[in-house]
N, C-alpha and C positions, 0 to 999 in steps of 0.2 A: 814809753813808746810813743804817746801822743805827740811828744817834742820833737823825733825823727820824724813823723810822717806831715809834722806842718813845716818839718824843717828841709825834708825836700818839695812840698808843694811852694814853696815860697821859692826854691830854685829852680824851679819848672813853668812858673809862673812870668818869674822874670827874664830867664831864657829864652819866654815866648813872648813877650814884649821885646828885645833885641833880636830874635828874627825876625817880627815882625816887621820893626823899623827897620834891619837892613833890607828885607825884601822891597820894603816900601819906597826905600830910597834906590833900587837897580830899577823899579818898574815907572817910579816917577821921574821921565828923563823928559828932555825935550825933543821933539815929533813923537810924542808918547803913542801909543795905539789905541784903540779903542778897549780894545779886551786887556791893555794894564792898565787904562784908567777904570772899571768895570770890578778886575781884579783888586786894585788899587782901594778901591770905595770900599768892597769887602772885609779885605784886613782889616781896613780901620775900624769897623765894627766888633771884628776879633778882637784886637787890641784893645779896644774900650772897655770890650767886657774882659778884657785877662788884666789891665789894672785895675779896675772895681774888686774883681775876685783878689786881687795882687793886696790890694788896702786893705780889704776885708782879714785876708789869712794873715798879713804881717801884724793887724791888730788883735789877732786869734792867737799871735804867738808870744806878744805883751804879757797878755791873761792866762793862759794853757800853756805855756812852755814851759821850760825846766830853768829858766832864770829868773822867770816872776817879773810883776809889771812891776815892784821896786827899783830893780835892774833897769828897766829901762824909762822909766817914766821919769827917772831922776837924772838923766844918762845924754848932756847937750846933745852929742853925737846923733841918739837916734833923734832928737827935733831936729837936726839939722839934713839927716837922712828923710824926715818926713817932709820939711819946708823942699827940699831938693823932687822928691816926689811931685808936691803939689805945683813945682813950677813947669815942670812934666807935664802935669796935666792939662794947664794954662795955655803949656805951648805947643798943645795938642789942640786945640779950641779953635785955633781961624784954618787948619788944617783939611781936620773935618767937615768944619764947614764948607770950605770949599770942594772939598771932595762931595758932600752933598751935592751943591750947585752945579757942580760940571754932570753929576749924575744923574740928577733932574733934566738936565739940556741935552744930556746924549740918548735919554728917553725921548722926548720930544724933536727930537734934531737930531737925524740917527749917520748926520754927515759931520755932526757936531766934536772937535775936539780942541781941548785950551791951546791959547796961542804959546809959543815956547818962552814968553817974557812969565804968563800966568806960572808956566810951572815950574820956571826959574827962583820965582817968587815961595814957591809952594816949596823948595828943596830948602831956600834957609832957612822957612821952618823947620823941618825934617834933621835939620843938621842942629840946629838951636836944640833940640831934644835931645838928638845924638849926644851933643855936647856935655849938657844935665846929665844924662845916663853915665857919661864915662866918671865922672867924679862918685856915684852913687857908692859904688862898690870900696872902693881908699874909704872913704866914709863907713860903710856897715863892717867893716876892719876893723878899723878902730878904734867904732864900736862894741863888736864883741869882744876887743880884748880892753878893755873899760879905761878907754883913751878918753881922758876928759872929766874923766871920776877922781874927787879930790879924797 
């Protein structure tokens, strides 16, 4: 029973990390507003904390699941699903930061919003992530069906 309930938390988790990015990528347009950049700064902090919980549970399902971390520990696919992850994460890192920055300035500067080159800038990150996320899933395929296991 343990195994189905980290085995839909792990698809609920990551469902909310691709809504997340798509909301983030319709709200971060250029003449953005003040309350999607606002909204914008939000999610990110959603997001942050739903792949920490997302790392956390996938490495809960290593240990506690019904394959056992034999299964996967020896299993390319999932290092190549976790390095895929951590580049996710990476190219989450000048994102947030800027979404910090502009969030700071639209405190102090309540006329303040990024010029449309900043958020131009800010969307091929957004898309570079997209991009990682789309291969994740081919990957956790076939890995579960033990693609890559000699």
């Amino acid at each position: 029973m343990i195994d189905v309930v980290l085995s839909a938390f792990h698809f609920l988790l990551a469902f909310t990390l691709v809504a997340i990015l798509a909301a983030q990528s319709a709200l971060i347009r250029p003449g953005i507003t003040a309350s999607s950049l606002h909204l914008s700064a939000n999610l990110d902090g959603v997001d942050d904390a739903s792949a920490m919980l997302l790392l956390c549970e996938g490495f809960s399902r290593v240990y506690w699941g019904a394959k056992g971390s034999s299964f996967y520990l020896s299993n390319p696919p999932f290092w190549t699903k976790v390095g895929l992850f951590m580049t996710m994460a990476f190219l989450s890192i000048p994102p947030t930061m800027q979404l910090i920055r502009w969030s700071k300035q639209a405190r102090s500067q309540t006329a303040f919003l990024p010029s449309d080159e900043q958020v131009r800038s800010l969307q091929q990150w957004l898309c570079a992530e997209m991009i990682v996320l789309l291969v994740i899933p081919f990957v956790a395929a076939g890995m579960a069906r033990g693609l890559g296991l000699s």
